[in-house]
C-alpha positions as CSV (number, residue, x, y, z in Angstrom):
1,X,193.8,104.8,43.7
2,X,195.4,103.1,46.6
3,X,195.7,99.1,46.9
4,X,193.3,99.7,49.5
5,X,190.9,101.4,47.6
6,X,191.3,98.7,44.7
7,X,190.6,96.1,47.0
8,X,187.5,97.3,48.2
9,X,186.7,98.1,45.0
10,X,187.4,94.3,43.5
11,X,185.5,93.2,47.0
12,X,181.9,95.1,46.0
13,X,182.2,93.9,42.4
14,X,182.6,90.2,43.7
15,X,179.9,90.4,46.4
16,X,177.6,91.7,43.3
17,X,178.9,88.5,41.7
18,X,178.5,86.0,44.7
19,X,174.9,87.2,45.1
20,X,173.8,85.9,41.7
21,X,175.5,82.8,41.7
22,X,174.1,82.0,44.8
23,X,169.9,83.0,43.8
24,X,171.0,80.9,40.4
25,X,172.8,77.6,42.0
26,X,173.6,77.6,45.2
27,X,175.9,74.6,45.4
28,X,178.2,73.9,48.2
29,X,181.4,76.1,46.6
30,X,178.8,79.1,45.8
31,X,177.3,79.2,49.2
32,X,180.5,79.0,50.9
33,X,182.0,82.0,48.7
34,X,178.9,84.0,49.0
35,X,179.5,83.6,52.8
36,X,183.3,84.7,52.9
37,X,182.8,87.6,50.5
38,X,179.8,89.5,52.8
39,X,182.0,88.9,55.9
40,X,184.9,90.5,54.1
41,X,182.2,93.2,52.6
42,X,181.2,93.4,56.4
43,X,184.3,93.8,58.0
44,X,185.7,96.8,55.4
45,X,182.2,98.6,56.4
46,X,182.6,98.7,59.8
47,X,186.0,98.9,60.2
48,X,187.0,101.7,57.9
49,X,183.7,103.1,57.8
50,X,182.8,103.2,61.4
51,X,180.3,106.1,61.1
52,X,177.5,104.5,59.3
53,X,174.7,106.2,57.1
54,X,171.3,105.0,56.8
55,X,172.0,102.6,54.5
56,X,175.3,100.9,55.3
57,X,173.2,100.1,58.7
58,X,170.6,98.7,56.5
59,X,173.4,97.0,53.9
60,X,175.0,95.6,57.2
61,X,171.8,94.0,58.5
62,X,170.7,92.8,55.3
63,X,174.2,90.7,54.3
64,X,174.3,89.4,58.3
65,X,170.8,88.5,57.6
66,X,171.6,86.7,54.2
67,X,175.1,85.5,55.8
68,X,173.5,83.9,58.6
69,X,171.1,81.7,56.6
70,X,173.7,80.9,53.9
71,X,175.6,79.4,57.5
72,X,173.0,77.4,57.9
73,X,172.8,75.7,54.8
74,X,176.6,75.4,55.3
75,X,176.9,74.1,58.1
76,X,175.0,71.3,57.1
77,X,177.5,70.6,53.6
78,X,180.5,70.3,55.9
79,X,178.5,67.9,58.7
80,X,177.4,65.7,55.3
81,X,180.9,65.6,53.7
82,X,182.4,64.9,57.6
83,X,179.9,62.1,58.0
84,X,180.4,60.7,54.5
85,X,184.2,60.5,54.9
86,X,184.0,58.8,58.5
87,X,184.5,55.0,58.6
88,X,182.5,53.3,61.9
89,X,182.4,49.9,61.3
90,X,179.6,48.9,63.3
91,X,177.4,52.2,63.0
92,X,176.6,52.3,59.6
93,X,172.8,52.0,60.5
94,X,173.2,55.1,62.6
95,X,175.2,56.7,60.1
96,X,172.6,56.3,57.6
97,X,169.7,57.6,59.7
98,X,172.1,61.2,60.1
99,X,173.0,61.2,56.9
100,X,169.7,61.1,55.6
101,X,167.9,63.9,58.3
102,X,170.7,66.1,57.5
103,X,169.9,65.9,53.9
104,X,166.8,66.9,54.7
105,X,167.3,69.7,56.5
106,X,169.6,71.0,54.3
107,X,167.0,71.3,51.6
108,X,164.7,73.1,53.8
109,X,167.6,75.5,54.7
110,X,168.2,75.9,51.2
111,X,164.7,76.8,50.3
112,X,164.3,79.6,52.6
113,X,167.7,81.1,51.9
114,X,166.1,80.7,48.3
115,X,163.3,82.3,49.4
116,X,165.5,85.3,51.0
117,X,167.2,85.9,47.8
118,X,163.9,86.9,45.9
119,X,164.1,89.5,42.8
120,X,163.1,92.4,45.3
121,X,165.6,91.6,47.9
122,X,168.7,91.2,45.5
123,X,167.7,95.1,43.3
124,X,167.6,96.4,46.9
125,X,170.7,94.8,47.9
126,X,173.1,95.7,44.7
127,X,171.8,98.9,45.0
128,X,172.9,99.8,48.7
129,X,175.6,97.8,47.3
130,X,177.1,100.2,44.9
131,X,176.0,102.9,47.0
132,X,178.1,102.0,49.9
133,X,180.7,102.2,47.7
134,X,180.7,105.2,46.3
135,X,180.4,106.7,49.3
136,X,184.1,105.6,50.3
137,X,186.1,108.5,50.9
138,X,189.6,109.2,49.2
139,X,191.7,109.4,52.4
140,X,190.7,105.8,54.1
141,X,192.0,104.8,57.1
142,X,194.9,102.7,56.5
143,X,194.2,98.9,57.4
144,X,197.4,98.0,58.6
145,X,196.6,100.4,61.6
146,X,193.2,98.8,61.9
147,X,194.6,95.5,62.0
148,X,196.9,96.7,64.7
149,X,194.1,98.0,66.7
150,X,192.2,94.8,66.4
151,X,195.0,92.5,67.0
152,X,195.5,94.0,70.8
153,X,192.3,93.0,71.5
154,X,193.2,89.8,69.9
155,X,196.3,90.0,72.8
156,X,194.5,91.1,75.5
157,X,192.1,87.3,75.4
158,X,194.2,86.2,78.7
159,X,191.6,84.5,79.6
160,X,191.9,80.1,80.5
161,X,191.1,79.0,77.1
162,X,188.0,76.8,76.3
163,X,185.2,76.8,74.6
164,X,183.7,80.4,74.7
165,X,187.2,81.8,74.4
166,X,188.0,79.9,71.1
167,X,184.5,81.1,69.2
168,X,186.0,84.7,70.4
169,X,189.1,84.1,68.7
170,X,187.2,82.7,65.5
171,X,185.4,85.4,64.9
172,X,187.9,88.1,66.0
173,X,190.8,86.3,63.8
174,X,188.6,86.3,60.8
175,X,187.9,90.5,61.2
176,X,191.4,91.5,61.8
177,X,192.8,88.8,58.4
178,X,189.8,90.6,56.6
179,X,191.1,94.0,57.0
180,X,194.8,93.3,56.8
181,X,193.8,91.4,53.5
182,X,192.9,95.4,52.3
183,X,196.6,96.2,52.9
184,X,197.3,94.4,49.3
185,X,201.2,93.6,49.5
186,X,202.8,94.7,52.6
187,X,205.1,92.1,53.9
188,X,203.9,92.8,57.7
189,X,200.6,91.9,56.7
190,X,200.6,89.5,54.4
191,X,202.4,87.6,57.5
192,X,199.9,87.9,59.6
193,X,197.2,87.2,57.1
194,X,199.0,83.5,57.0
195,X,199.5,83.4,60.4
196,X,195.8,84.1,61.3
197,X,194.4,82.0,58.4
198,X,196.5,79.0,59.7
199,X,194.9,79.2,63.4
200,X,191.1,80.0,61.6
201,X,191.8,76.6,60.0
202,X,192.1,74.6,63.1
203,X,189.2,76.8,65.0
204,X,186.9,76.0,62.2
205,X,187.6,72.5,61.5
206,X,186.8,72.1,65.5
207,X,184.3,74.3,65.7
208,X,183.1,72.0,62.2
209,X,183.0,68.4,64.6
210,X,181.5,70.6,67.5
211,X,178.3,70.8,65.3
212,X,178.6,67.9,63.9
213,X,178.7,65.7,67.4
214,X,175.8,67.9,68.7
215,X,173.6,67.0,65.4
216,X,174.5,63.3,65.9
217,X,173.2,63.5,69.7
218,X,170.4,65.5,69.2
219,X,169.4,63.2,66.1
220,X,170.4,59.9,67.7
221,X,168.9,60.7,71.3
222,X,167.9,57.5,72.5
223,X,171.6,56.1,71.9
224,X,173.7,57.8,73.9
225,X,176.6,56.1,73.9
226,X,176.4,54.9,69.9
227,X,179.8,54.2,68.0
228,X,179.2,57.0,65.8
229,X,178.8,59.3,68.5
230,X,181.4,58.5,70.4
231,X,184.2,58.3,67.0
232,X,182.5,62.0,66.4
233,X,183.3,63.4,69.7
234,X,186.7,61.9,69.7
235,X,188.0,63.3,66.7
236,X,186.5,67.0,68.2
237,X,188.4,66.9,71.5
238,X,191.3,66.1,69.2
239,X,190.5,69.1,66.9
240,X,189.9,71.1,70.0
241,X,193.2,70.6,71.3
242,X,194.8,71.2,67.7
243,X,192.5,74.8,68.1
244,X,193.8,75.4,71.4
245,X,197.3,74.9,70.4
246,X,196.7,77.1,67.3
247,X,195.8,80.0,69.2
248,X,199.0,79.9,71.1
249,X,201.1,79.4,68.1
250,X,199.5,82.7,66.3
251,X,199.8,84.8,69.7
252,X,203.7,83.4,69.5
253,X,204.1,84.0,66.1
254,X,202.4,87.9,66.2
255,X,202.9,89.1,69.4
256,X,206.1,88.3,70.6
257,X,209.7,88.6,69.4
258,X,210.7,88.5,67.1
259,X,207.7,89.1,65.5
260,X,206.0,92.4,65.6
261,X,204.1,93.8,68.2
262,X,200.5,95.1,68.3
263,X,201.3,98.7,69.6
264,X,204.5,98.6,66.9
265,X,202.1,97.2,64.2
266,X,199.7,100.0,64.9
267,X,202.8,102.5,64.7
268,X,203.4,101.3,61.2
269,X,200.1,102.2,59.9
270,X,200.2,105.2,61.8
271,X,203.7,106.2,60.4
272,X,202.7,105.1,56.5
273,X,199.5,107.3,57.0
274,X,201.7,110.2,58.4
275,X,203.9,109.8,55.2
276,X,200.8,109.8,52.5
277,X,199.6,112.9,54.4
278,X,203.0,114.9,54.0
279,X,203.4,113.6,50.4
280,X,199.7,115.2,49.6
281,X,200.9,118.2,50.9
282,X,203.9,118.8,49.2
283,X,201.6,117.9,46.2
């Protein structure tokens, strides 16, 4: 079995895991690992399994689905913790009032992502579950070349960065770390597993004051210009500039010299899969 296949392997049996713990409790920590394990479930799928069967396309819609509402009830734990830790001397009224509705919402995001994860749902979902993987074939593609693949996309966003451009880096960093993760302990990528978890960092914890400053306005709307507003948005156009600065750093840090290249990352995998091919051969 290759460190790929293990991974994958290790991957299903946590999701199995994560999908309990979450029906059972589903605390801050739980949700938030239920979350990152379907994403990394999602991204082996449809990356080394491009040609999907019936039910990977129902598997995939049924952890986005799940993964989705889990977000929600997420993003409302980081906006409370955010809020809690911010000092505003002279909007603790305010504060209070967004504290509270965000409580309140998060128990009503909680309940129907309760109510997703009935006894039904979670048979049918362990079930495609271990199907899925059985059905992985013996001579995967090798990661490394997929995160190759992926990261030239990730070179070719030459686009003035703002807003939309950063929630296309987000996502896009967090597919190609997910599939170089599979690689298990090959210097090349465990670099750029670093390097891209470094910049997801700073895009989340903007894209984490983004939400929160568009909760306080939308709850707070006939005060817009309120202290606690107006310390929230501050500390997001500093995080946005930390995410902007971020994404430059990785596309120094991967693309350039004397780091790697994309295309010479892609040759890597394509060399390595080259070499298991003439090594099965011979056997």
């Amino acid at each position: 079995m290759t460190a790929a296949q293990k991974r994958i392997a290790s991957l299903f049996q946590k999701m199995d895991r994560e999908i309990g713990r979450i029906s059972a409790n589903p605390v801050p920590k739980t949700v938030h690992q239920f979350r990152t394990t379907a994403r990394r479930v999602e991204a082996a799928l449809e990356e080394l399994m491009p040609e999907a069967d019936r039910n990977q396309r129902k598997l995939l819609k049924q952890l986005s689905r799940l993964r989705r509402r889990a977000g929600r009830v997420r993003d409302m734990d980081i906006q409370l913790t955010a809020l809690r830790n911010l000092r505003v001397a002279d909007a603790s009224r305010a504060k209070t009032q967004v504290l509270q509705a965000l409580s309140e919402l998060r128990t009503k995001r909680e309940s129907r992502l309760q109510d997703s994860l009935d006894k039904a749902t979670m048979r049918e979902l362990r079930r495609r579950l271990k199907k899925a993987r059985e059905r992985f074939p013996g001579d995967l593609p090798d990661p490394l070349r997929l995160a190759g693949q992926l990261l030239s996309k990730f070179a070719e966003e030459q686009s003035p960065i703002d807003e939309k451009v950063l929630h296309r880096c987000r996502i896009l960093g967090k597919r190609i770390r997910y599939t170089a993760e599979l690689v298990g302990d090959e210097p090349e990528a465990q670099r750029m597993v670093a390097e891209l978890k470094r910049m997801q960092d700073a895009l989340g914890e903007w894209h984490d004051w983004l939400t929160l400053a568009g909760s306080v306005r939308r709850l707070l709307p006939g005060n817009p210009n309120s202290s606690l507003l107006l310390a929230v948005s501050n500390i997001m156009r500093a995080k946005y500039r930390d995410a902007v600065q971020a994404v430059a750093n990785t596309k120094a840090a991967l693309l350039r010299k004397p780091s790697i290249a994309a295309s010479q990352l892609a040759a890597v995998g394509r060399r390595k899969a080259s070499s298991t091919d003439a090594a099965a051969a011979v056997a």
